[in-house]
C-alpha positions as CSV (number, residue, x, y, z in Angstrom):
1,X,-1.6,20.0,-13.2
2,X,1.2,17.9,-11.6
3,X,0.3,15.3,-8.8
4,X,3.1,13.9,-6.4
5,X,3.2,10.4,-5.7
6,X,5.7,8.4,-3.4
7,X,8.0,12.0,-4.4
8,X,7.4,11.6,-8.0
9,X,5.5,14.0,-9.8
10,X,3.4,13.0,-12.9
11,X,0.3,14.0,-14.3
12,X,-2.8,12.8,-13.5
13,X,-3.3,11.1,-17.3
14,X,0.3,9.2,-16.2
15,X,-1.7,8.1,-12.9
16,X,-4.2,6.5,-14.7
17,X,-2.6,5.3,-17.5
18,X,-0.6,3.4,-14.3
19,X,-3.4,2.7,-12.3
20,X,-4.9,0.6,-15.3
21,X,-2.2,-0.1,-17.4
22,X,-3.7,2.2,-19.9
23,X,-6.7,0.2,-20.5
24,X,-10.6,1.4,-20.3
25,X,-12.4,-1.5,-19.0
26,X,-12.5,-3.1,-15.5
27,X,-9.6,-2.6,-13.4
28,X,-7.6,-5.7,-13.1
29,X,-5.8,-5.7,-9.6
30,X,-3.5,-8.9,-9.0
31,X,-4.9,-10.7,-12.2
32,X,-7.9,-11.0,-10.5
33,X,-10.9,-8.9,-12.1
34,X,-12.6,-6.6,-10.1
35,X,-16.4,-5.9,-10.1
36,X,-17.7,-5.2,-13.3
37,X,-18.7,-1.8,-11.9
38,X,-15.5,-0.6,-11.1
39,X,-14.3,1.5,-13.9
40,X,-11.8,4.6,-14.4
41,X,-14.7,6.9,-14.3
42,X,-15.3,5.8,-10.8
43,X,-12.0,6.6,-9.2
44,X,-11.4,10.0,-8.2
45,X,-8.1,11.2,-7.5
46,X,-7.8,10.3,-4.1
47,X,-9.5,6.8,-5.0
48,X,-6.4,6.2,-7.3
49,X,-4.2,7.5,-5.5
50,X,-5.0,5.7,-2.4
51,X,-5.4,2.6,-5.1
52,X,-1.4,3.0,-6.2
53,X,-0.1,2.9,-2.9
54,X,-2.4,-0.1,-1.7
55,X,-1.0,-2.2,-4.3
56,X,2.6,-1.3,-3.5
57,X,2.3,-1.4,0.5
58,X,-1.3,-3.4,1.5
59,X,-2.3,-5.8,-1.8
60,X,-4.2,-7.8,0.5
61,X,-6.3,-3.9,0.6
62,X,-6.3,-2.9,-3.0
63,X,-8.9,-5.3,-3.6
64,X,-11.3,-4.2,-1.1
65,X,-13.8,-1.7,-3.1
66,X,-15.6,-0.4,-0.4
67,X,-12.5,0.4,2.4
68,X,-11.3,2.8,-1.2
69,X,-14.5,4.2,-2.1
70,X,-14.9,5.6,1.5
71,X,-10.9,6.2,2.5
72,X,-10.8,8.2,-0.8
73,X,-14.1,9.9,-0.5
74,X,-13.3,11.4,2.8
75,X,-10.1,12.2,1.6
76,X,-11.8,14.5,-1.2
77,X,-14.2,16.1,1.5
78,X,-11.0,16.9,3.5
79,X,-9.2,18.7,1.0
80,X,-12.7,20.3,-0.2
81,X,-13.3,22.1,3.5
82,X,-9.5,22.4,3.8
83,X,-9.6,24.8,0.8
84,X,-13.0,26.4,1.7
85,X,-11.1,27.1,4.9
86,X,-8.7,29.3,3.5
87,X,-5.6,26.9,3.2
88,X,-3.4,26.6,0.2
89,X,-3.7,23.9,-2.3
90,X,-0.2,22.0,-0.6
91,X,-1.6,22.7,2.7
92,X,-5.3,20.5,1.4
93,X,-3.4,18.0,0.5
94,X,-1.3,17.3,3.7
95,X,-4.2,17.3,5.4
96,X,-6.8,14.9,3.3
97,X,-3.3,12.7,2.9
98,X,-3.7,12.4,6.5
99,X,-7.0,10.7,6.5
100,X,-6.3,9.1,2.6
101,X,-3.0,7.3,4.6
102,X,-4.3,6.9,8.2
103,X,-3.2,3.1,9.4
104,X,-1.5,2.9,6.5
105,X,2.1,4.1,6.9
106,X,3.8,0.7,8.3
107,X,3.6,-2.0,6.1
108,X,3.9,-5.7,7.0
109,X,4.2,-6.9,3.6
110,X,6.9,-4.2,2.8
111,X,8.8,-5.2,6.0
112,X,8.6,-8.9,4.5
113,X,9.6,-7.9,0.9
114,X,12.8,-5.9,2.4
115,X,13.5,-8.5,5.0
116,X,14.2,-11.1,1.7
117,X,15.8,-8.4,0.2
118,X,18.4,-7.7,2.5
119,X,18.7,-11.1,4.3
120,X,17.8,-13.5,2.1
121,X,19.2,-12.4,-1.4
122,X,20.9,-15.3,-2.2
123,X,18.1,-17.9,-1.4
124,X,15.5,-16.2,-2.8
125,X,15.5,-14.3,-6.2
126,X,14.6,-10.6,-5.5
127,X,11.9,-10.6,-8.6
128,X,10.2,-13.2,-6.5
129,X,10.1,-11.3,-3.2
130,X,6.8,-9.5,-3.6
131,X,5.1,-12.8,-4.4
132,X,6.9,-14.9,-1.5
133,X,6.1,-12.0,0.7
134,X,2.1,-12.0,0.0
135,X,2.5,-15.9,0.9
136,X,4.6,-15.1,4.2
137,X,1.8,-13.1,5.2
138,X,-0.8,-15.4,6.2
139,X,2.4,-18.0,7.4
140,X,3.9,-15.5,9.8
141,X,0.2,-14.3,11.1
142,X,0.8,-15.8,14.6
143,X,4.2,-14.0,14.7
144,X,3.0,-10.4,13.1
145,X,-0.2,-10.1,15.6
146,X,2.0,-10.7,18.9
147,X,2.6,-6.5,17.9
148,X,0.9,-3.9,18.1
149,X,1.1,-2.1,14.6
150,X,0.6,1.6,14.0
151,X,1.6,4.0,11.5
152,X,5.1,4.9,13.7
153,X,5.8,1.2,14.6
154,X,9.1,1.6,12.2
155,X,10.6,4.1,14.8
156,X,9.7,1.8,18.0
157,X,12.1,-0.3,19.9
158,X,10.0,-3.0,18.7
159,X,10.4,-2.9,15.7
160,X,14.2,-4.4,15.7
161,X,12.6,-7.7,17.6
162,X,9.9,-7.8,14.9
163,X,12.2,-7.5,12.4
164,X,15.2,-10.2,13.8
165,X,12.2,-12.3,15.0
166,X,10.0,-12.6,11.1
167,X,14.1,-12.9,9.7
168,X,14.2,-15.7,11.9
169,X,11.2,-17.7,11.1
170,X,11.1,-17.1,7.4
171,X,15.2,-18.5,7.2
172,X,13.5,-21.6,9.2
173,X,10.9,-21.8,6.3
174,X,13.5,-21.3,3.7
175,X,14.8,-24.3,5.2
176,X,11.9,-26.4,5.0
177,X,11.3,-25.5,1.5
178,X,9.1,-22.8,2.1
């Protein structure tokens, strides 16, 4: 059975493998260990799923156990009654995607990563983005929470002014030496 993830399909064994970095003990997210009680056996595939895409969009959520455990839980029960309903197996998974994703679509820290990307590549090396990013984060929290964030927030008006405004204050932090 093939599983899609970000428009890749792998296997589920490939997920995992990923997921852990093909190891059998505690998951390690952000070189930080988890609870010891948090193995492979305890993520379903919604939990991992949901896990993989926390870590590339919200790290500051892929260490919270309990905000998984319930997001990917539901998730599961979604897809359970959306088959018991009659719908096809494609059809269960756009729907318990919709409540695995909820809140989730629009990405702070991804906007951050792309803005020194694309505006910044010479001043900052684009292996270090992700890092400067996570850091930028908690700087710019004054700045991010003057908007109101959703899932659609990308296709708002608002988003250009969010954009040129963080672009701004992180070249005036580059300045400063960060």
């Amino acid at each position: 059975m093939w599983y899609i993830i970000r428009s890749k399909p792998i296997g589920i064994s490939t997920l995992i493998k990923a997921i852990t970095k093909g190891s059998s003990t505690p998951l390690k997210i952000n070189d930080m260990t988890t609870k010891p009680k948090t193995t492979v056996t305890d993520l379903s595939y919604f939990r991992l799923s949901l896990l993989s895409y926390l870590r590339d969009t919200h790290p500051d959520k892929a260490i919270d156990h309990e905000f998984i455990a319930v997001r990917g839980d539901a998730a599961a029960e979604m897809y359970s009654q959306a088959i018991k309903e009659g719908h096809t197996h494609d059809e269960a998974e756009v729907i318990s995607s919709q409540v695995l994703y909820e809140d989730l679509h629009f990405s702070t820290y991804r906007t951050l990563v792309t803005i020194l990307w694309d505006e910044f590549s010479e001043e900052v090396n684009p292996s270090q983005a992700e890092g400067i990013a996570m850091e930028l984060v908690s700087r710019l929290a004054d700045t991010i929470q003057k908007y109101t964030l959703s899932d659609d927030f990308a296709d708002t008006p608002e988003y250009n002014q969010f954009y040129t405004e963080l672009t701004g204050e992180i070249q005036i932090l580059l300045e400063n030496g960060l």
